[in-house]
C-alpha positions in Angstrom: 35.5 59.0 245.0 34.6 55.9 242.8 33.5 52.6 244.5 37.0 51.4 244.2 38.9 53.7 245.6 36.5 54.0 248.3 36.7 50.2 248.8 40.4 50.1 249.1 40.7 53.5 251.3 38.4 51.4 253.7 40.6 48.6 253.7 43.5 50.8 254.3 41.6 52.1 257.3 41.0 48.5 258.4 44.3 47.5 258.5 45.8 50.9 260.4 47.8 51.3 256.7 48.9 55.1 256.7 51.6 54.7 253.9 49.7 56.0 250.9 48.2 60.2 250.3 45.0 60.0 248.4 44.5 62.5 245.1 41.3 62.4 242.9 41.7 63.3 239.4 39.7 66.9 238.6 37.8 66.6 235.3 38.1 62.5 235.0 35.0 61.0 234.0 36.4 57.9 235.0 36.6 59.4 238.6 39.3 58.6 239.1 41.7 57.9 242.1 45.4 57.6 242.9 46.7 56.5 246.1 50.7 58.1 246.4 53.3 55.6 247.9 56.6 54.5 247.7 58.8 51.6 248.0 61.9 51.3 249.7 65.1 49.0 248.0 68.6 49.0 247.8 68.2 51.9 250.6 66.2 53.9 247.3 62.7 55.3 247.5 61.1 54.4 244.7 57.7 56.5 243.7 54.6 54.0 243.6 51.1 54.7 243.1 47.8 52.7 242.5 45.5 53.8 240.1 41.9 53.1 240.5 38.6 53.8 238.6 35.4 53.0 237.8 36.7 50.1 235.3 37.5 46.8 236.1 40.7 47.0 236.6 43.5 48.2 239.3 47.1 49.6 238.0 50.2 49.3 240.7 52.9 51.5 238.9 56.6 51.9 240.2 59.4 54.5 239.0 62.6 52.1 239.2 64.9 54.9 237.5 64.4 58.5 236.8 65.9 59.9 232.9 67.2 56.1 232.8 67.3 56.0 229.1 70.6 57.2 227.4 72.3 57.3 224.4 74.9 55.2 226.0 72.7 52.6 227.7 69.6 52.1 225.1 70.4 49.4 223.6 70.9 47.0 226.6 68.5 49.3 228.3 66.0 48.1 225.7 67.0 44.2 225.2 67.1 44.3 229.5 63.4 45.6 229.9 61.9 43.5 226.7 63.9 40.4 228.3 62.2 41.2 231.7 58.8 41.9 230.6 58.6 39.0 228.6 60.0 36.4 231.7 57.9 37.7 234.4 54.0 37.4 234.1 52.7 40.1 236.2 55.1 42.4 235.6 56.0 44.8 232.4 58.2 47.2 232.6 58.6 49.5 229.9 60.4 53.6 229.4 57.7 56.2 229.4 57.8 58.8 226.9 60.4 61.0 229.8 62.8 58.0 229.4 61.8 56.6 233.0 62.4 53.3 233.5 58.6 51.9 235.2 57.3 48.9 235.7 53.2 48.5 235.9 51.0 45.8 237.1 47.6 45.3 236.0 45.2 43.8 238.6 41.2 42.4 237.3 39.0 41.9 239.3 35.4 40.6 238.6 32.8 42.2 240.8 34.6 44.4 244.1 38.0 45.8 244.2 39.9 43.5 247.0 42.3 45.1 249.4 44.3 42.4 250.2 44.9 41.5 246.8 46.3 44.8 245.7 48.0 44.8 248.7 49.8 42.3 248.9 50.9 42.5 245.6 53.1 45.3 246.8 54.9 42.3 248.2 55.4 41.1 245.2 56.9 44.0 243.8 59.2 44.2 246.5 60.8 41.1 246.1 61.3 41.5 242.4 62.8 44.4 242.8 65.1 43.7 245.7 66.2 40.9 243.3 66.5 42.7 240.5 67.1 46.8 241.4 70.7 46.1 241.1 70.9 44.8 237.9 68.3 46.9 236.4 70.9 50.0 237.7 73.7 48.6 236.8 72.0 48.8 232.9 70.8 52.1 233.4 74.8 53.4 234.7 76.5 51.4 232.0 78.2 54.2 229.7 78.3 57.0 232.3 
C-alpha cells in the first residue's frame, strides 16, 4: 500500500472510522489505493470513494445519478452541471463517459497526506449535496 493510503487507513483507525472497505489496484505502478464509501442524502446512498497514490494529490469522487444523461434531459443536464462546476470552487461535476452524473474533488497536499482534511471534506460534500441533490434530480427526471 502506498504511504498515502497507509497514512489515511491509520487515521481511520485513530478515529474508530469503519465506514470505508479498502481495494488496491493490481498492476498500478502508481500503487494505488481506493477506500469504498458512500454517502447518504435525500434518504439515497450515494457511491463515494477516495482515490489515493503515490502523487501529490487525493481524489474524493461521488456518483450523484446513475445513466443520468438522456436525450430528453441533456441539454439542461449540461447548462446545470457547467453552471455548477463553474460556481463552486472545490467542486466539479461532470457526466463520465456511462452518462453518470459525478462530482470529484481534488485535494493537494505538500509533503503528508492529512486525514482530517480529507475527512472532513466529506462534510463538505454532504452539505452541498443535501442542498443541491434535489435539484440536480429534478434535471436528471425532467423529460421522463
Amino acid at each position: 500500500m502506498n504511504k498515502n493510503a497507509e497514512a489515511f487507513k491509520a487515521y481511520l483507525e485513530e478515529k474508530d472510522i469503519h465506514v470505508f472497505e479498502v481495494e488496491e489496484l493490481e498492476g498500478d505502478n502508481q500503487r494505488t489505493a481506493v477506500f469504498r464509501s458512500h454517502i447518504t442524502t435525500e434518504g439515497q446512498q450515494l457511491p463515494a470513494i477516495v482515490i489515493l497514490d503515490e502523487s501529490i494529490f487525493a481524489l474524493v469522487r461521488v456518483q450523484i445519478s446513475p445513466k443520468a444523461l438522456t436525450e430528453a434531459n441533456q441539454l439542461q443536464l449540461l447548462k446545470m452541471v457547467n453552471e455548477e462546476s463553474a460556481s463552486y470552487k472545490p467542486f466539479k461535476l461532470y457526466l463520465n463517459q456511462s452518462g453518470d452524473l459525478m462530482l470529484d474533488v481534488c485535494l493537494v497536499f505538500e509533503e503528508e497526506l492529512k486525514g482530517d482534511t480529507v475527512y472532513t471534506m466529506f462534510s463538505v460534500i454532504i452539505n452541498y449535496l443535501d442542498a443541491n441533490y434535489r435539484k440536480f434530480m429534478k434535471c436528471v427526471w425532467q423529460g421522463d
